[in-house]
matplotlib code that plots the C-alpha trace (Angstrom):
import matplotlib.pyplot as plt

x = [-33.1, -33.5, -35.0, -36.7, -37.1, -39.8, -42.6, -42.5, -44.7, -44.5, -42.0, -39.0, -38.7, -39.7, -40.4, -43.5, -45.5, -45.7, -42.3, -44.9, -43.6, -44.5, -42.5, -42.0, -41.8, -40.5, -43.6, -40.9, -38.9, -40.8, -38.1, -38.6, -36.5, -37.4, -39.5, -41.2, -43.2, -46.7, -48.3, -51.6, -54.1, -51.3, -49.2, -52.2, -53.3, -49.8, -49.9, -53.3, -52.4, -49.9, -51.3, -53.8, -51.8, -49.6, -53.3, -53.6, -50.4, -50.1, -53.8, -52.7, -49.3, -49.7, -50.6, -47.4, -45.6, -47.3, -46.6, -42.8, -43.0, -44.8, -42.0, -39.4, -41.1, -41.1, -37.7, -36.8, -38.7, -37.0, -33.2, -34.8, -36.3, -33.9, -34.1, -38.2, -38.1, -36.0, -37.8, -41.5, -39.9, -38.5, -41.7, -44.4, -42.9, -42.9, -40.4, -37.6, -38.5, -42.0, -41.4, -38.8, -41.7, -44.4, -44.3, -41.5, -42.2, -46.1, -46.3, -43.7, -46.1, -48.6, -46.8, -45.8, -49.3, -50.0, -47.6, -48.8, -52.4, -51.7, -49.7, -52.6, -55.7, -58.6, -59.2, -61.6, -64.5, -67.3, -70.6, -72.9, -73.1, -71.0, -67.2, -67.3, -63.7, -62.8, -60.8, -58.9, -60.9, -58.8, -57.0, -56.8, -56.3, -54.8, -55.1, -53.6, -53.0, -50.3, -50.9, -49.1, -48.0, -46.3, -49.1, -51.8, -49.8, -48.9, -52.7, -53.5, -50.8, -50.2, -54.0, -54.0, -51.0, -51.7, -55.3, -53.6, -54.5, -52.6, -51.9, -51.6, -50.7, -51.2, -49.6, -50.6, -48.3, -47.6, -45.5, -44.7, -40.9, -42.0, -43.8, -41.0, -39.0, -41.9, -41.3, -37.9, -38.4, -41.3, -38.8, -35.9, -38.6, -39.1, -42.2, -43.4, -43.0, -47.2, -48.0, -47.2, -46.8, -46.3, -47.7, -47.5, -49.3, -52.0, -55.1, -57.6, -55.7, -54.0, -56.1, -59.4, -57.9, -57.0, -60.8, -62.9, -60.5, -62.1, -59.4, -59.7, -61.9, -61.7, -60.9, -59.3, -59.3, -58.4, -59.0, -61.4, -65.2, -65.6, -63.4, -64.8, -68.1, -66.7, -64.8, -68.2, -70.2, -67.8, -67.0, -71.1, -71.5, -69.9, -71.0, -67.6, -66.3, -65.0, -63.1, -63.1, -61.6, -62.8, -63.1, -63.8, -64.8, -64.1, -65.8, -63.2, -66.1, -65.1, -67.7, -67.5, -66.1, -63.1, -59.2, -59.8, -55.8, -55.0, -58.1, -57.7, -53.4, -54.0, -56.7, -54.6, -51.6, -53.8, -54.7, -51.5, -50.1, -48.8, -49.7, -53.2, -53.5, -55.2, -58.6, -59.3, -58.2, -60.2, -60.8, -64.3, -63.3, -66.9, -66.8, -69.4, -70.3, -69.6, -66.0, -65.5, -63.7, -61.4, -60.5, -60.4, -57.9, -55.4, -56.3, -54.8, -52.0, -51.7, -51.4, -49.1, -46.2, -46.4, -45.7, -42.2, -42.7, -45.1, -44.1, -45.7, -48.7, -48.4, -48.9, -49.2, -53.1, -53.4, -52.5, -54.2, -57.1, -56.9, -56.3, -59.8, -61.0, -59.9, -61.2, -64.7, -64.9, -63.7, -66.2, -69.4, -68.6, -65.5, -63.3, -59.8, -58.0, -54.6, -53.0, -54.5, -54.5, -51.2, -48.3, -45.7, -43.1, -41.1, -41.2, -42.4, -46.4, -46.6, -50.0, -49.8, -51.2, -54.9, -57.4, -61.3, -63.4, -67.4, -67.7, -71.7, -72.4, -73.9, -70.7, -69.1, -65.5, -67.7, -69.1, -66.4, -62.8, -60.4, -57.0, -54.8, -53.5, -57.2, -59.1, -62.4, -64.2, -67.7, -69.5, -72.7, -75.3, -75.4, -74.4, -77.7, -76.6, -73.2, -74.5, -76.3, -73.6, -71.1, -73.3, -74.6, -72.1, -72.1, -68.8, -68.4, -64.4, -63.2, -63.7, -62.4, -64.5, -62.8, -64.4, -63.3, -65.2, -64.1, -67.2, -69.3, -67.3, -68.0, -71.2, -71.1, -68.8, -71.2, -74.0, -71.4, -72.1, -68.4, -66.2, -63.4, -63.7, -60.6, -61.5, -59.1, -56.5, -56.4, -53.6, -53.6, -53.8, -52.5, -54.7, -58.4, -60.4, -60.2, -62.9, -66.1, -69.8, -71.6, -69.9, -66.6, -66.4, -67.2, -65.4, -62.4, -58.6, -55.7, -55.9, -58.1, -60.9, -58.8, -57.9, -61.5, -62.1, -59.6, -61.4, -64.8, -66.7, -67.8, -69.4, -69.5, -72.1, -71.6]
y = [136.3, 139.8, 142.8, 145.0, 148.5, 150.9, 151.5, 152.7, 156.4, 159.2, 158.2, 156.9, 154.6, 155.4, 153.8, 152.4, 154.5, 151.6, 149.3, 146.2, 143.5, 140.7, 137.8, 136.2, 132.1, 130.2, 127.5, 124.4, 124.7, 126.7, 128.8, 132.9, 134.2, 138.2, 140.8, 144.0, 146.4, 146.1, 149.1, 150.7, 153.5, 156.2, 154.9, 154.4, 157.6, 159.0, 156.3, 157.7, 161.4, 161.1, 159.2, 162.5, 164.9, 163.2, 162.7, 165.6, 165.7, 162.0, 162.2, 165.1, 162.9, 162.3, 158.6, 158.1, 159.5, 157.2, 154.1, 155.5, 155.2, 151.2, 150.3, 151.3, 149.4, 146.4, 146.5, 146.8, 143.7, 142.0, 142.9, 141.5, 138.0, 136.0, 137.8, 137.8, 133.9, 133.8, 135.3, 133.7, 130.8, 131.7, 133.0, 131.3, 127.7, 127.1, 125.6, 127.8, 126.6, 127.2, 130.5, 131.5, 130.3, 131.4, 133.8, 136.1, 135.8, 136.4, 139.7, 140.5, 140.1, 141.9, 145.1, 145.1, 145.3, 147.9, 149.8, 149.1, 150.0, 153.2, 154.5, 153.2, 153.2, 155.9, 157.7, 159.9, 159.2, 161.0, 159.6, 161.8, 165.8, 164.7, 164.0, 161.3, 161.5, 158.6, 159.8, 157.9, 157.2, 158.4, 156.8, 153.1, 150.9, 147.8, 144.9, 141.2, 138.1, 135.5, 133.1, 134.8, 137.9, 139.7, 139.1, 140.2, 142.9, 144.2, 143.3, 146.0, 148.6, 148.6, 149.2, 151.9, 153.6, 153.1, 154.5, 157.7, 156.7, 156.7, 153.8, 152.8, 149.0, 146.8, 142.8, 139.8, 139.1, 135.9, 137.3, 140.9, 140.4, 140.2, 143.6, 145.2, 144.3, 145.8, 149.0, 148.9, 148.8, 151.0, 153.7, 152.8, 152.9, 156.4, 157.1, 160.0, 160.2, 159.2, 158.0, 154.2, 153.3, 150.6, 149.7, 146.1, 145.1, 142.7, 142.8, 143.0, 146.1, 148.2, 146.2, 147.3, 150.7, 151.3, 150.2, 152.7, 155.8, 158.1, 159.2, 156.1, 156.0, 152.6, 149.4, 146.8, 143.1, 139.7, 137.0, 135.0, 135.5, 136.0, 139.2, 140.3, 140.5, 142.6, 144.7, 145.3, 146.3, 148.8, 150.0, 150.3, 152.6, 155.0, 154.7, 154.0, 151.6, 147.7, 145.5, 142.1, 138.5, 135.9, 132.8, 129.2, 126.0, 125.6, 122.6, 120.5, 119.2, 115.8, 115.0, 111.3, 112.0, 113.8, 111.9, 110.6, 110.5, 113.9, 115.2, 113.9, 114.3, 117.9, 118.8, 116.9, 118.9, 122.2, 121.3, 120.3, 123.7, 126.6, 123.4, 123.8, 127.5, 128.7, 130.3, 129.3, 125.7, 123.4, 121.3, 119.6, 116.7, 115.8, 112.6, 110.2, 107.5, 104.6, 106.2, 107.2, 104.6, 104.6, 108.4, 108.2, 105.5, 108.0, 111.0, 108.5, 107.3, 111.2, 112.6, 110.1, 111.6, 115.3, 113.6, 115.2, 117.9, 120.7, 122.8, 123.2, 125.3, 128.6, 128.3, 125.8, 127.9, 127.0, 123.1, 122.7, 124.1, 121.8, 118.5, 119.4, 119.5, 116.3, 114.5, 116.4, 114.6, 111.4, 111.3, 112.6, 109.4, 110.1, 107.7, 108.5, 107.3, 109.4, 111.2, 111.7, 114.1, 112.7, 115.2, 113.6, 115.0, 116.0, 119.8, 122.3, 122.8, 120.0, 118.2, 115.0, 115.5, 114.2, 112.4, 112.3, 110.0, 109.0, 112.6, 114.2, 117.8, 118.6, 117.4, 120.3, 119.5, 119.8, 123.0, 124.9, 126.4, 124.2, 126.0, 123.4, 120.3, 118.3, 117.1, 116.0, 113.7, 114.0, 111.2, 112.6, 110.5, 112.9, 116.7, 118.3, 116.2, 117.5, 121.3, 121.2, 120.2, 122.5, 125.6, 124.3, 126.5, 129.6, 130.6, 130.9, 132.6, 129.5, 126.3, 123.8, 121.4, 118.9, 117.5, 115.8, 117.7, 121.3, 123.1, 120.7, 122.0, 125.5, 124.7, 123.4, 126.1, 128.9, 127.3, 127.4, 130.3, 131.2, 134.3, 132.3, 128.4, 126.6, 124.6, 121.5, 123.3, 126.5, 128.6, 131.3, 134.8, 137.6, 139.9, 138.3, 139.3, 137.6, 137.7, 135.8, 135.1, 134.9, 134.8, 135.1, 138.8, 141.6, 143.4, 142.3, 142.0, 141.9, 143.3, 146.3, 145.5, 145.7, 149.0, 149.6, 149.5, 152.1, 154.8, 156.9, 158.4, 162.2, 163.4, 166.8, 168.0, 170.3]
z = [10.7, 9.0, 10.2, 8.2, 8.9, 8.1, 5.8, 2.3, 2.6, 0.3, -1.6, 1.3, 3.7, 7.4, 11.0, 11.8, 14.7, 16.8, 17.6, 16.9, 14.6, 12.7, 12.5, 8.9, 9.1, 5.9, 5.8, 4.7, 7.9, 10.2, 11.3, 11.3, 8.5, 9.1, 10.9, 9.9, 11.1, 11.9, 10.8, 12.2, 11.8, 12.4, 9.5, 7.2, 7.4, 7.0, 3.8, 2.4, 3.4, 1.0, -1.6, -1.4, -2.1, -4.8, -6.4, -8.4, -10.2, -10.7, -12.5, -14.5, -15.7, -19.9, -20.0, -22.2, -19.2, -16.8, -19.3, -19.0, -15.3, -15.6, -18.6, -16.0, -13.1, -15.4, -15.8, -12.0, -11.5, -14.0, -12.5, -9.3, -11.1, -8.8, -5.9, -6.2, -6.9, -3.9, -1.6, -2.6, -2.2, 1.1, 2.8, 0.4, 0.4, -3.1, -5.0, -6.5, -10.7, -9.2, -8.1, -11.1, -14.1, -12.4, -9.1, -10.8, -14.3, -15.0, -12.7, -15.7, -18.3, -16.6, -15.6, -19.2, -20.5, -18.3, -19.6, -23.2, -22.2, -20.2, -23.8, -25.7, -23.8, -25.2, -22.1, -24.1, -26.6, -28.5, -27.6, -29.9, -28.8, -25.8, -25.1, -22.4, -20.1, -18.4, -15.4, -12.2, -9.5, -6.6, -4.0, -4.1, -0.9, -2.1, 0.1, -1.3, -0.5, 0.5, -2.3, -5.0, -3.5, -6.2, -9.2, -7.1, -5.9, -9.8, -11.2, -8.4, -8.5, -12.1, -13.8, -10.5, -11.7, -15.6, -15.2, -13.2, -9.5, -6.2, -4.1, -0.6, -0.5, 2.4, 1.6, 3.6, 6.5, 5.6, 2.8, 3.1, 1.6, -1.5, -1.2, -0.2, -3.2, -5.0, -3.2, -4.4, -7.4, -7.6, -5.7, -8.7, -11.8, -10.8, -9.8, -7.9, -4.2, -2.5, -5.9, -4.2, -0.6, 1.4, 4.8, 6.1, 9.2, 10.7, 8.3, 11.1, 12.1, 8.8, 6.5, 8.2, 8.7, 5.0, 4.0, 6.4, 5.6, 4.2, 1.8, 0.3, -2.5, -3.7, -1.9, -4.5, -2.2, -2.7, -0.3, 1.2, 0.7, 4.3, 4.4, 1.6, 2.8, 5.1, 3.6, 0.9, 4.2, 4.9, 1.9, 1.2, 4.0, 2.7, -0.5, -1.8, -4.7, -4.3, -6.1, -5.0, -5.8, -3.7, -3.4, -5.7, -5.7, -10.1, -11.9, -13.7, -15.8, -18.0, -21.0, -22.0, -25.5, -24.0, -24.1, -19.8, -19.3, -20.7, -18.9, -15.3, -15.5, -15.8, -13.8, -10.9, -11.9, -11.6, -7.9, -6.7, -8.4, -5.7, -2.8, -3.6, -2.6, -6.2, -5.9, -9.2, -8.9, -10.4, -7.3, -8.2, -10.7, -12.2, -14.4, -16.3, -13.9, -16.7, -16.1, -13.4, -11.3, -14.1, -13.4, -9.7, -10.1, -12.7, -10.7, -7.8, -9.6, -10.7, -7.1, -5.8, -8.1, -6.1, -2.9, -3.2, -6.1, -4.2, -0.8, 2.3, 2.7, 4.1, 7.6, 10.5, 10.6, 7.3, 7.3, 10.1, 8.2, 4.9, 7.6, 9.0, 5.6, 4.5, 8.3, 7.5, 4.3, 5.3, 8.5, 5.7, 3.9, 0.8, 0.2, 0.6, -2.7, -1.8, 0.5, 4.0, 6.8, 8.3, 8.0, 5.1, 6.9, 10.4, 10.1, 7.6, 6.9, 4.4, 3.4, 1.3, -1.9, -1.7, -3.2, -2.4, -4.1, -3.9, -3.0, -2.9, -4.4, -1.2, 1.1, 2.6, 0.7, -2.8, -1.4, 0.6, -0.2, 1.2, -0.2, -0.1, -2.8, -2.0, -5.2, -4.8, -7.9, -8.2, -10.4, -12.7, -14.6, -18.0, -18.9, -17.1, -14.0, -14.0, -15.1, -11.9, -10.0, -12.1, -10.7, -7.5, -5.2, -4.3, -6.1, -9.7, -10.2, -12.7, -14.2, -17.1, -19.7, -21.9, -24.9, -28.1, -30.3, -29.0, -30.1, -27.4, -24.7, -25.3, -25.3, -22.0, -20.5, -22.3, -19.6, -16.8, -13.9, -14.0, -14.7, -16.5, -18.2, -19.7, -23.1, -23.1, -21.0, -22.7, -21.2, -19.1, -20.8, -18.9, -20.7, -20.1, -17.9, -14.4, -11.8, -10.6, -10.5, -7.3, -4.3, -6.3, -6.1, -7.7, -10.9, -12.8, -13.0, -15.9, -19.0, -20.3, -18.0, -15.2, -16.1, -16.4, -12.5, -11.6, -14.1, -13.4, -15.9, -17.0, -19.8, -20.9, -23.4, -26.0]

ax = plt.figure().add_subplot(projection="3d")
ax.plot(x, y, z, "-o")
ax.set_aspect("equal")
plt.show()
C-alpha cells in the first residue's frame, strides 16, 4: 500500500488541511493499494484562490503559447503511457491491453487536438461593423468520474487550458491515481503555477465545495444524472455556467435488412466494454420480432465469451448495484438468457456478463442506468414501434442503427432524440462532438465544440 501525499495547488505539491484520507481499493482483488488525502472546503478555496489569480496572465498567454504548453502535456502523458495503463488498471479493474488501447492512448489523441485547436482556433471574427472576441470564461471546477478517469479528465483540462482558462480539478475517489499522474505531467509540460490544480476528496464534500465557490465560474461535471441535477441547481443560483455529461440508456436499434451476426456481436461487445461502465453504451438491443429469438440466442452465445475477458466493476457499491438491477428485472418478468446476479468469482467486484431477454420498454432495466456489463433486447413490431421505443427514455447521450442499405439507417438515426448515433459501427472520432439530449446533460465535449464551452462572447462595435 502507497501513500500519497498532498494536493497539487498553485503550481506544487502540498498537505491537505485536514489528515483525513481516502483509501484506494483495486476492484479485482479488493485489497487497498494507496491512500490520499481527502480534501475540503479549506483546500478548495486555496485550489480556486489560485486558479484566480493565475487567471489573468494565463488568459493573456498567445494561443500558440498555450498550444506549446498542451503539445508538451501531450508528450508527458505519453512518457507515462505504461505507468497510466498501469495504474487504471490497478484502481479501475480493467484489463491492462484494455487500459494500454484505450484508457492511456485516446486521452492522447485528445490533448493533441487541443493543442492543434488552441494554435489554430479564430478567437476573433468580424460580424459586420463589429469585432466579436471570444474570450475564457474564468475559472473552471472540474469534477470527473471513475469510469475513465484520465479521458474525462483531459476532455476537461485541455479545451480549459486551450481556450485560456484556469482549472481546479477534483477526480472521483474511486480512482484519484490516475489524476495524480496527470498532475505530474501537467507540472513537467510546463505550465504555469494555479493555471491547474488538483484537489482529491469525497464528492459530497470537495466536489460540492468546488461547485458553490464563488470563484468558480463554470462547473464542467460528468456523472450521474442525479448529481447533476444537483449540481445545475446550484450552479443556477448563482447564475453561473454548467457543463454536464450524464447519464444513457443508448438504442442499439437493428432494422431487418441489416447483416443480424455482425450487428448483435458488436453491440454485445460495446456493452461488455470497460465491464459495462460506459454511459454511452448501447445497452437497449431493439430487434424485429420475426428475428428476434434468433438475436437473443447470438447475443447469448456472444456474452458467454467475456465470462473471463472483462474486470470487475468498480466497487463492491457498485456491483452490488448492477446485481439489484439484474434481480429487478428478473422479478418484472425478463428472461435471463446469460449471466446472472451470482458473483463469477471468490473475491474481486466481478458481475457475469448478462443477458436480458423478453424485456418491456416500460421495465425499469429498459428505462434506468444500470452501469455495469447487462444488455437488455427489446423486440419491436416495425420501425415506428422501435422509434418509439428508441426515444421513450428520458436520456438521449448515444445510440447505434444498422442497416444494409446505409442511407436507411441515417434515416432512422436522423429521427433519433440522441446527441451521438453510430451507423454500422462507425468508430469513435475524438473530434465530434459528444454530449446528450434530455436528461443526458447539457453542452458538449471533444473537439472544437468542446472548446466552445470554455469561451464567452464580446463584441465591440465600431
Amino acid at each position: 500500500m502507497k501513500a500519497h501525499d498532498g494536493l497539487y495547488i498553485d503550481g506544487a505539491w502540498r498537505p491537505a488541511a485536514s489528515t483525513d484520507e481516502i483509501e484506494v481499493v483495486n476492484p479485482a482483488d479488493e485489497r487497498v493499494i494507496a491512500r490520499v488525502p481527502a480534501g475540503g472546503a479549506a483546500d478548495v478555496d486555496s485550489a480556486v484562490r489560485a486558479a484566480r489569480a493565475a487567471l489573468p496572465a494565463w488568459a493573456a498567454t498567445p494561443p500558440a503559447e498555450r498550444a506549446a504548453r498542451l503539445t508538451a502535456l501531450r508528450d508527458a502523458l505519453a512518457a507515462r503511457k505504461d505507468e497510466i495503463a498501469e495504474t487504471v488498471t490497478a484502481e479501475l479493474g480493467s484489463p491492462l491491453a484494455f487500459s494500454q488501447a484505450v484508457h492511456a492512448a485516446v486521452p492522447l489523441a485528445v490533448a493533441g487536438s487541443y493543442a492543434e485547436l488552441a494554435a489554430t482556433h479564430s478567437f476573433e471574427e468580424k460580424v459586420g461593423n463589429s469585432t466579436v472576441l471570444h474570450e475564457p470564461i474564468g475559472v473552471v471546477g472540474a469534477i470527473t468520474p471513475w469510469n475513465y478517469p484520465l479521458h474525462q479528465i483531459v476532455a476537461k483540462v485541455a479545451p480549459a487550458l486551450a481556450a485560456g482558462c484556469t482549472v481546479v480539478l477534483k477526480p472521483a475517489e474511486d480512482t484519484p491515481l490516475t489524476a495524480r499522474l496527470f498532475a505530474e505531467a501537467v507540472h513537467e509540460a510546463g505550465v504555469p503555477a494555479g493555471v491547474f490544480n488538483l484537489v482529491t476528496g469525497l464528492g459530497p464534500v470537495a466536489g460540492q465545495a468546488l461547485a458553490e465557490h464563488p470563484g468558480v465560474d463554470l462547473v464542467s461535471f460528468t456523472g450521474s444524472t442525479a448529481v447533476g441535477r444537483r449540481i445545475g441547481a446550484v450552479a443556477g443560483g448563482a447564475v453561473k455556467k454548467v457543463a454536464l455529461e450524464l447519464g444513457g440508456k443508448s438504442a442499439n436499434v437493428i432494422l431487418p435488412s441489416a447483416d443480424l451476426a455482425k450487428a448483435v456481436n458488436v453491440g454485445v461487445a460495446n456493452v461488455m466494454s470497460n465491464s459495462g461502465q460506459t454511459c454511452s453504451a448501447w445497452t437497449r438491443m431493439l430487434v424485429h420480432r420475426d428475428r428476434y429469438e434468433e438475436a437473443v440466442e447470438l447475443a447469448a452465445a456472444a456474452a458467454a465469451k467475456y465470462g473471463d475477458r472483462i474486470g470487475p466493476v468498480v466497487s463492491a457499491g457498485q456491483r452490488a448495484r448492477v446485481r439489484g438491477y439484474i434481480e429487478k428485472g428478473v422479478a418484472e418478468g425478463a428472461r435471463l438468457v446469460a449471466g446472472g446476479p451470482d458473483s463469477p468469482r471468490e473475491k474481486g467486484y466481478f458481475v457475469a456478463p448478462t443477458v436480458l431477454a423478453d424485456v418491456t420498454p416500460e421495465m425499469t432495466v429498459a428505462q434506468e442506468e444500470i452501469f455495469g456489463p447487462v444488455l437488455t433486447v427489446l423486440p419491436y413490431e416495425d420501425e415506428e414501434d422501435a422509434l418509439r421505443i428508441a426515444n421513450g427514455t428520458v436520456y438521449g447521450l448515444a445510440g447505434a442503427v444498422w442497416a444494409a442499405d446505409e442511407a436507411e439507417a441515417v434515416a432512422f438515426a436522423r429521427r433519433m432524440d440522441t446527441g451521438q448515433v453510430d451507423i454500422n459501427g462507425g468508430r469513435f472520432n475524438p473530434l465530434a462532438p459528444f454530449g446528450g439530449y434530455k436528461q443526458s446533460g447539457v453542452g458538449r465535449e471533444l473537439g472544437a465544440h468542446g472548446l466552445t464551452e470554455y469561451l464567452q462572447t464580446k463584441s465591440l462595435q465600431f
